[in-house]
C-alpha positions in Angstrom: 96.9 117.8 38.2 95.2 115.6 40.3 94.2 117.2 44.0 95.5 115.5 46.9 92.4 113.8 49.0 91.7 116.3 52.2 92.8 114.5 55.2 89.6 114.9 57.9 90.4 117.4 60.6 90.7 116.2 64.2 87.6 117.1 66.5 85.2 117.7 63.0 82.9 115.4 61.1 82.3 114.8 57.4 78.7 116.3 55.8 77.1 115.2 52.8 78.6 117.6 49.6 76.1 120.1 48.4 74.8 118.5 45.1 77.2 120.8 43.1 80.2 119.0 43.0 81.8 120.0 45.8 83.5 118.1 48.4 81.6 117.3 51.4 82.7 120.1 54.4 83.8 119.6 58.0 81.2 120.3 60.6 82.0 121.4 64.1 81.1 118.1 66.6 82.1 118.9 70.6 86.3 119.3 71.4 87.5 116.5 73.0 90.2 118.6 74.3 87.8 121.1 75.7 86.9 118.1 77.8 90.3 117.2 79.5 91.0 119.7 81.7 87.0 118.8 83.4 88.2 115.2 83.3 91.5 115.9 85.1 89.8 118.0 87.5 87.2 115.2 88.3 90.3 112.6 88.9 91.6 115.8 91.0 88.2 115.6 93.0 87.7 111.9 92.7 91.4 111.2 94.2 90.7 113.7 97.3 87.7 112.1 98.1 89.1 108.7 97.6 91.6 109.5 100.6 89.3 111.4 102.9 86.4 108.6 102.6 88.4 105.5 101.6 86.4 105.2 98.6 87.9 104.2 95.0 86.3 107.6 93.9 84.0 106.2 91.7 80.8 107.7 93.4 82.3 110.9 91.5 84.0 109.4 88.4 81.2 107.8 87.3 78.2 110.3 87.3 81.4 113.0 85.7 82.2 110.8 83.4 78.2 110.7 81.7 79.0 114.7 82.1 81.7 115.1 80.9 82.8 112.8 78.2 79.8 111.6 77.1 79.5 108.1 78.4 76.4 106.5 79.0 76.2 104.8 83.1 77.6 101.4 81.5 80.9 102.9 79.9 81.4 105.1 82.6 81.1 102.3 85.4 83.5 100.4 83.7 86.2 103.5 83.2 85.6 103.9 86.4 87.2 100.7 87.6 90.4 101.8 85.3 90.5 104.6 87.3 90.5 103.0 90.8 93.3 100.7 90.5 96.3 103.8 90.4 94.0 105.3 92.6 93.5 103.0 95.8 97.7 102.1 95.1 98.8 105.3 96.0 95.8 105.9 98.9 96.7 102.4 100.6 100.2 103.7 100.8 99.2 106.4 102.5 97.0 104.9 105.1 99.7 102.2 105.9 102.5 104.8 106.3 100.5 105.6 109.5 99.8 102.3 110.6 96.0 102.0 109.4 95.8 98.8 107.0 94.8 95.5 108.3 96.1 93.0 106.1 94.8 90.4 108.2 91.1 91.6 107.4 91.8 92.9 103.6 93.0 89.2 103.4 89.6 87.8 104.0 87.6 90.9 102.0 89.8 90.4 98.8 88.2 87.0 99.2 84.8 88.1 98.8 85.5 90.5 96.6 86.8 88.8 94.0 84.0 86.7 93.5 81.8 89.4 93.8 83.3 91.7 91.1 83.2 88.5 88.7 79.6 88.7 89.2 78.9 92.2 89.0 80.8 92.0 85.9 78.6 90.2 84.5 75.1 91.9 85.2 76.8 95.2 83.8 76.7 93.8 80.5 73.3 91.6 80.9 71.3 94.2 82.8 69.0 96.9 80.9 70.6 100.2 81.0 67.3 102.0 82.5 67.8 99.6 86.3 71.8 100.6 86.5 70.5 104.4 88.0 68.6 102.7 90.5 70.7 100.3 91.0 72.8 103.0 92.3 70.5 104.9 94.5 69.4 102.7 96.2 73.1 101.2 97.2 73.6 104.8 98.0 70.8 105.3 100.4 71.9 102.2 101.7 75.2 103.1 102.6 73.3 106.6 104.2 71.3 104.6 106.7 74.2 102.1 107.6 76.3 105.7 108.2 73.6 106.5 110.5 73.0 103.8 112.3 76.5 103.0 113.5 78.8 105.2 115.7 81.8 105.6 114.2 85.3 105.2 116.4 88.7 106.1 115.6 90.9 103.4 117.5 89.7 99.6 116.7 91.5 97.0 115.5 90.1 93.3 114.3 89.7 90.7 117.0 89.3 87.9 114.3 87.3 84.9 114.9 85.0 82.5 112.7 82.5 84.7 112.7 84.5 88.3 111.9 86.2 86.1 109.3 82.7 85.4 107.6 81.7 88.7 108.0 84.4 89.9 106.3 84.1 87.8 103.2 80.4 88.4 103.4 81.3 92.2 103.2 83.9 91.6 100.4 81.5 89.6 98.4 78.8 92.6 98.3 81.4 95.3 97.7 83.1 92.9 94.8 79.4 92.4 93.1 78.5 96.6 93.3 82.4 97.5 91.9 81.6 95.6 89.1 78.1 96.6 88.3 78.4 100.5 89.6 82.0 101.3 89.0 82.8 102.3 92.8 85.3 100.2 93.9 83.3 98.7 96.8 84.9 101.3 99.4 81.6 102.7 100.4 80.4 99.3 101.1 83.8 98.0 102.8 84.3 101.0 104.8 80.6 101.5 106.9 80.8 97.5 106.4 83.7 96.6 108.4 82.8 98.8 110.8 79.6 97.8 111.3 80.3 94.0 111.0 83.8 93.6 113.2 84.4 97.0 114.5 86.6 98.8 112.8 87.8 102.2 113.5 87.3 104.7 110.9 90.7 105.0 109.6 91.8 101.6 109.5 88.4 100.6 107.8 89.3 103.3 105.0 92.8 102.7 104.8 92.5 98.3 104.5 89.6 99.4 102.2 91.9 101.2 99.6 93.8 97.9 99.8 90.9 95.6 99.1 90.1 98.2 96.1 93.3 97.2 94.3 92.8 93.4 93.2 88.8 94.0 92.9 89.5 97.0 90.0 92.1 95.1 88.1 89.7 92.1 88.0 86.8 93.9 86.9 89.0 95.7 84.8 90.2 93.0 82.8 87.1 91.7 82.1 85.6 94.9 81.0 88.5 95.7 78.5 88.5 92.2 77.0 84.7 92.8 76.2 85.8 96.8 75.4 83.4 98.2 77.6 85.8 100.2 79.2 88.0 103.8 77.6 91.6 103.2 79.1 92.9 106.3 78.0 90.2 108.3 79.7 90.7 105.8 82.7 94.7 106.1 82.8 94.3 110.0 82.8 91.7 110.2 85.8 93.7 107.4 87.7 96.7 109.5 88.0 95.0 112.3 88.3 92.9 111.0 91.4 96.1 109.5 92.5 98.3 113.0 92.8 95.6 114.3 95.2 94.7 111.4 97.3 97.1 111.7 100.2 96.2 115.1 100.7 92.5 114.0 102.0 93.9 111.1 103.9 95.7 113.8 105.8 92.2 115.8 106.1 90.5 112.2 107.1 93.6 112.0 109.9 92.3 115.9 111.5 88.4 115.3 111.3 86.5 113.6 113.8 85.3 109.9 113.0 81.4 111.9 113.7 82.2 114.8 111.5 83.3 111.8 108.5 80.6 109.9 108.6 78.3 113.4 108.5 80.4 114.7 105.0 80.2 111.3 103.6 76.5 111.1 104.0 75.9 114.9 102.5 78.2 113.8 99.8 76.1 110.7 98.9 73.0 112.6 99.2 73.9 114.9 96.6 75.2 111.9 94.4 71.7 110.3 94.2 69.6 114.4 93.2 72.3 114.3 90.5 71.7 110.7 89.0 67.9 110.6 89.5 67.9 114.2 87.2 70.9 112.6 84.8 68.3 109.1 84.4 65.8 111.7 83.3 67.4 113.0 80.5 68.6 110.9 77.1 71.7 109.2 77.4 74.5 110.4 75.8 76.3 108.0 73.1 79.3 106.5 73.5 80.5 107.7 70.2 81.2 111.6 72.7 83.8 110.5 74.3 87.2 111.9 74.3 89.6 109.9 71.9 
């Protein structure tokens, strides 16, 4: 009788047979579901910051995703994007229950930011992957100094002119072109942005940015999946997970001081840059790690 063929075991791999006959074994590779509970935890992290910052969360998706499922910077930037759209959804919401979207102004940064993302798109797949770590650094450490520079206010809304208006698409355009080619969604640009470049107040800059977030990620999202540069699964899994705990730090943003924002923000980017400038330092981990 005839042995049935030995269906492969999930989370294994198949080794060469020993030379005797026998049937190659099943080696041990990493879980994938050891790695699940760290990936919801980072959407968990990702969505809390997402609310108290206005950012898409992708400043923490992104590095966790290299460290915790394997990606190199280019998969995870694009995963990342998946990620934002449930994300900034549910965070808009909670900003605008409160009064603290300008539609008028997300108007004219959706603008920008469309075209943008196109673009960044594109130099994600064309640009070698040793400049994408710098790449982000240095957008980090701009967004430090711009955090710095300006003095943040809690009660300003847009007086829109010409010039706001092309300030605002200006804004959109550079946030669109580093969502694509970083996987952060652009709020850390559209947040100091806006209130650098029209005056702003903190929380209706953060709240309009979680609105601007939403067409930017599905555009760049598209893209990336029709070229399959981006994991949906893994994306669909941190997006809701980021999504259950994002009101809860637009409630925090609400009982901070505008200052004392701006302050955590800039700690938190700091430690974002140590952590990629050790990660580009070490070899990149293959796609193939991922969960499936």
């Amino acid at each position: 009788m005839s042995t049935p063929p030995r269906s492969r075991v999930p989370g294994t791999r198949s080794t060469r047979g020993d030379g005797a006959g026998h049937p190659p074994q099943a080696a041990p590779e990493p879980s994938a579901a050891r790695r699940w509970p760290a990936i919801i935890l980072m959407g968990v992290g990702a969505g809390f910051l997402a609310g108290l910052f206005g950012v898409g969360g992708g400043l923490v998706i992104v590095p966790a995703l290299m460290a915790f499922a394997g990606m190199d910077q280019r998969h995870a930037a694009a995963t990342s994007l998946v990620a934002i759209v449930p994300t900034s959804v549910v965070g808009a919401v909670s900003y605008g229950v409160q009064g603290q979207v300008s539609l008028v102004a997300a108007a004219f940064l959706i603008a920008g930011s469309l075209a943008g993302a196109q673009l960044g798109v594109r130099l994600l797949r064309t640009l070698p992957a040793r400049v994408l770590p710098w790449t982000f650094v240095t957008f980090a450490v701009l967004v430090i100094v711009s955090q710095q520079v300006m003095v943040p206010v809690r009660d300003a809304g847009l007086t829109l002119t010409p010039v706001s208006a092309a300030a605002l698409i200006g804004v959109g355009l550079v946030a669109g072109v580093l969502s694509g080619l970083v996987g952060v969604g652009g709020g850390a640009v559209i947040v100091p942005g806006t209130q650098l470049a029209v005056g702003l107040g903190d929380l209706l800059a953060r709240g309009t940015s979680l609105v601007v977030m939403l067409p930017t990620a599905l555009s760049g999202t598209v893209t990336n999946l029709r070229h399959g540069v981006a994991d949906l699964r893994v994306g669909v899994v941190v997006g809701v997970a980021s999504a259950a705990a994002s009101p809860l730090g637009s409630r925090v943003a609400g009982m901070i001081s505008p200052r004392t924002g701006s302050v955590l923000f800039s700690v938190f980017l700091v430690y974002v840059i140590v952590s990629t400038l050790l990660r580009s330092r070490r070899p990149s981990p293959t796609h193939r790690g991922q969960p499936k």
